[in-house]
C-alpha positions in Angstrom: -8.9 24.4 17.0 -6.5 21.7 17.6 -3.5 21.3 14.7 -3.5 17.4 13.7 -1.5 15.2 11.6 -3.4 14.2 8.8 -0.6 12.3 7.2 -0.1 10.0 10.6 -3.9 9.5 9.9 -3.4 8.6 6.8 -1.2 6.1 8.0 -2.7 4.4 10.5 -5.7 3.8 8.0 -3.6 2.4 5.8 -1.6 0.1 8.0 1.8 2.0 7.5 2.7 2.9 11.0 5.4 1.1 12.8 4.8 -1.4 15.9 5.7 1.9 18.2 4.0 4.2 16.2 1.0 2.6 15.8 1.0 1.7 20.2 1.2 5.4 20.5 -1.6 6.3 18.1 -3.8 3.7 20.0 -2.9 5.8 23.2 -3.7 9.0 21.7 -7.0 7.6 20.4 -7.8 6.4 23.3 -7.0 9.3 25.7 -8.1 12.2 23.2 -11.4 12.1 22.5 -11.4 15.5 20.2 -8.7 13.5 18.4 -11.1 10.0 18.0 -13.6 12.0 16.5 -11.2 13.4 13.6 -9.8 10.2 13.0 -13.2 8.9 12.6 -14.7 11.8 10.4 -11.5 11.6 8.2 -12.1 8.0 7.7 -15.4 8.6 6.7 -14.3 11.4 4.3 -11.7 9.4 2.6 -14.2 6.2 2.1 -16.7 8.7 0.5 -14.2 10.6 -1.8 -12.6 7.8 -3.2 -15.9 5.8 -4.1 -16.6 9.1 -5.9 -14.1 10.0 -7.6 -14.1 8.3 -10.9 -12.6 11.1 -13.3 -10.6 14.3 -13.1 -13.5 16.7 -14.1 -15.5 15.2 -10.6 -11.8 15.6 -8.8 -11.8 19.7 -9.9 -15.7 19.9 -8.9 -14.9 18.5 -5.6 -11.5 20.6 -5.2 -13.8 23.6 -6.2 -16.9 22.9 -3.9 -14.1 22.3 -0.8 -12.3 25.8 -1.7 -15.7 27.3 -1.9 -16.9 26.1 1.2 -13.8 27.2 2.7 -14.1 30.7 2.1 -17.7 30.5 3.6 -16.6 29.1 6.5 -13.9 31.6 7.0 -16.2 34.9 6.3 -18.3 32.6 9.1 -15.5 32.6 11.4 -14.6 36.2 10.9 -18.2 37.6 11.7 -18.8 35.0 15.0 -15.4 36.6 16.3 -17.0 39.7 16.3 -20.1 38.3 17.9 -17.8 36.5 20.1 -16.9 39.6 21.6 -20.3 40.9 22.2 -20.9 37.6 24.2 -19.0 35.9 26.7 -20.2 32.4 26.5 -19.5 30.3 23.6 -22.9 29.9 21.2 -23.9 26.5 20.0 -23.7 28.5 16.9 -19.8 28.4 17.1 -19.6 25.3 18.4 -21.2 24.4 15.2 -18.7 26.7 13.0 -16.0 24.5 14.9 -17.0 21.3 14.0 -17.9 22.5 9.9 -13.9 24.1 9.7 -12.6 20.5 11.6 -14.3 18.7 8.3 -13.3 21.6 5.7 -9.8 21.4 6.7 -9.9 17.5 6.7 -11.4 17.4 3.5 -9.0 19.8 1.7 -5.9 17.5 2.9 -7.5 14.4 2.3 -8.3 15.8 -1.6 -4.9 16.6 -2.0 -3.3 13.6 -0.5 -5.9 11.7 -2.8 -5.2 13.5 -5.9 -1.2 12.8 -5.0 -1.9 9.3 -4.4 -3.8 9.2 -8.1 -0.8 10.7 -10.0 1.8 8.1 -8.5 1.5 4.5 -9.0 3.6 2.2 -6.2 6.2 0.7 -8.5 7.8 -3.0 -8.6 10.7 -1.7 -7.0 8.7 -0.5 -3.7 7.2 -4.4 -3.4 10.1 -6.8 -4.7 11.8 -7.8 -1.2 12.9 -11.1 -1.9 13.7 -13.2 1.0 17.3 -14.6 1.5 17.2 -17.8 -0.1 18.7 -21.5 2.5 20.0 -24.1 -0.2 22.7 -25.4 1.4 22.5 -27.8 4.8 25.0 -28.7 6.7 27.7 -30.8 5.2 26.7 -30.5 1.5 29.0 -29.6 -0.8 27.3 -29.2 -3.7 29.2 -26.6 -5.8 25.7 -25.7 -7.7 23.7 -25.0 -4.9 26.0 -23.0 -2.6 27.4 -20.6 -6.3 23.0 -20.4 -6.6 22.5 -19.2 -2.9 25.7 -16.8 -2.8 24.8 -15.4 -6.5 20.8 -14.7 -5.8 21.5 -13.4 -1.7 23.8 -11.0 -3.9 21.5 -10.0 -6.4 23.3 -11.8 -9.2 20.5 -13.2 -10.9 22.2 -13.6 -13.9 24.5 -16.2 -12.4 21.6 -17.4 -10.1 19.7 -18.5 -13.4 22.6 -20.3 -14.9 23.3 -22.5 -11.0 19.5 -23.2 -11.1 18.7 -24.0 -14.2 21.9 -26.7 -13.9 20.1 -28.1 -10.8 17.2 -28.3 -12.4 18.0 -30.2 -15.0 18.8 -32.9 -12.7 16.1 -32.5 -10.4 12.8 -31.2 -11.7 10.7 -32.4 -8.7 12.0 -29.4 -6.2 9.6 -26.5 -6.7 11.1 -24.1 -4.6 14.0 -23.9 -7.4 11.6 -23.3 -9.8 10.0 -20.4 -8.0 13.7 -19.0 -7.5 14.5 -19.3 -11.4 10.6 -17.5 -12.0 12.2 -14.6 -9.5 15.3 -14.3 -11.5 13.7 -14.2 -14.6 11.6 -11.4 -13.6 14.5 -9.4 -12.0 15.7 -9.7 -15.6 13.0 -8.6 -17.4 12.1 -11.7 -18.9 8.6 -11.8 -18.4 7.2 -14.5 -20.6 9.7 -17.1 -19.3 8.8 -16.0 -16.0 5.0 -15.9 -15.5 5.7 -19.3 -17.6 7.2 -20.5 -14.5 5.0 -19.0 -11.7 1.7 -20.0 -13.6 2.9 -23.8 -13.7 3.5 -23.4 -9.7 0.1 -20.9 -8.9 -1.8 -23.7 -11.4 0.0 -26.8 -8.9 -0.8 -27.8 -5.2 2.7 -27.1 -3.7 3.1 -24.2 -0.7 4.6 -22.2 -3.4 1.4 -21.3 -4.6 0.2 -18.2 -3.1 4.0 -17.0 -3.6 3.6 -17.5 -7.2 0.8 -15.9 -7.1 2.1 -12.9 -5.4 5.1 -12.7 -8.0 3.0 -12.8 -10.9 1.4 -9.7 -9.9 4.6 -8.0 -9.1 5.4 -9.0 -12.9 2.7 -7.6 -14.4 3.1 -4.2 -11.8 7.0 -4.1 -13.9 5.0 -4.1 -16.8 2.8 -1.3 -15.2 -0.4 -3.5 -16.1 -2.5 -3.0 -13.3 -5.6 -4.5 -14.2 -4.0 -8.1 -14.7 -1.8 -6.9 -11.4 -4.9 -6.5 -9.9 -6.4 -9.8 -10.6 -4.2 -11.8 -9.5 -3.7 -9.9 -5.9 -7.5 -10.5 -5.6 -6.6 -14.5 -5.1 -4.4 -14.1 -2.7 -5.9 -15.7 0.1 -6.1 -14.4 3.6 -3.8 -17.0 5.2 -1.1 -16.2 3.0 2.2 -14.7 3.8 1.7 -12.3 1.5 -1.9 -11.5 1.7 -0.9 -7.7 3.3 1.1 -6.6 1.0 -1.3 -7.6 -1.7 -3.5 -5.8 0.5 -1.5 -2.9 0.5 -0.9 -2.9 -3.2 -4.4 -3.1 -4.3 -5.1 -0.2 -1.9 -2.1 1.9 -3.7 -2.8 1.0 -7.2 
């Protein structure tokens, strides 16, 4: 019995490997068929378990049956080795026994990466990446706008609020400077005067929309309320920039 990586697997069904990794586990897939067929009956294993598992009692029956079946399959083993010995031609019998150990052993890894998964929720920290923010063409020298880029690109967002909120006040028409005070807001805690912000710009037509979307949900992920998280991760359309990671969330959460 081949000895795979179950947490590359796990990976590559959950769109976490890396442009190279990801090239060579195409290759492998491709070139190993033994390989393929794991992949593929771990797949299927993980889309059954979770659709099933909808409390911890069914969790401990499952963790239970899988044990169980485990120590049937390795009395198996131990008695066809002794057969094995009588005969020199591997029985379909064994082949059989082969095949029932791959799934056993997939199952049991799969349960506890699954029950892992369960006990740790992502966190806002392991989603918030804020892109650098561009204010400031060429040749402007506006004092406000260059002190609001430099504080937020630093993480000030204390200092970013008070730049932005005095541009604002002279120019409520830019929504991009909106979504930036929403963002600063929320790195600050302040939730209400946040999702204030972001709902105003999810509610408008503006190509900030989706990205409000996507920062409401990362507010209410703070606030570790993951049912409204997930509701609004659900409307993030598939052409949006962040439509993945919202994909990625919702998978996590």
């Amino acid at each position: 019995m081949k000895n795979f990586d179950y947490t590359e697997i796990d990976k590559y069904l959950n769109g976490e490997l890396t442009e190279k990794e990801l090239s060579l586990f195409k290759e492998k897939l491709k070139n190993d068929s033994d390989f393929a067929k794991e992949v593929k009956l771990y797949q299927k294993i993980e889309s059954t378990l979770t659709s099933k598992f909808s409390n911890s009692k069914e969790e401990n029956d499952l963790r239970n049956t899988l044990e169980d079946l485990s120590l049937v399959f390795s009395e198996k083993e131990q008695r066809v080795k002794s057969e094995k010995r009588k005969v020199k031609q591997e029985s379909k019998v064994f082949s059989l026994k082969r095949y029932s150990k791959y799934m056993v052993a997939a199952s049991l890894v799969l349960l506890a990466t699954i029950l892992w998964k369960n006990s740790i929720k992502p966190t806002y920290s392991d989603f918030a990446i804020h892109n650098r923010i561009d204010l400031v063409v060429r040749g402007n020298s506006d004092k406000h706008l260059i002190n609001a880029q430099d504080a937020f690109n630093s993480k000030n967002y204390t200092e970013a609020e008070k730049e932005l909120r005095t541009i604002i006040s002279l120019d409520r028409t830019k929504v991009e400077l909106q979504l930036y005070l929403g963002i600063c807001l929320l790195e600050q805690n302040e939730y209400k005067k946040a999702e204030s912000i972001l709902e105003k710009i999810k509610n408008g037509k503006s190509i900030y929309k989706n990205k409000a979307i996507w920062y409401l949900s990362l507010s209410k992920l703070k606030q570790k309320d993951y049912t409204s998280c997930k509701v609004y991760l659900k409307q993030i359309p598939k052409d949006a920039e962040d439509y993945q990671k919202a994909k990625k969330l919702l998978r996590k959460l």
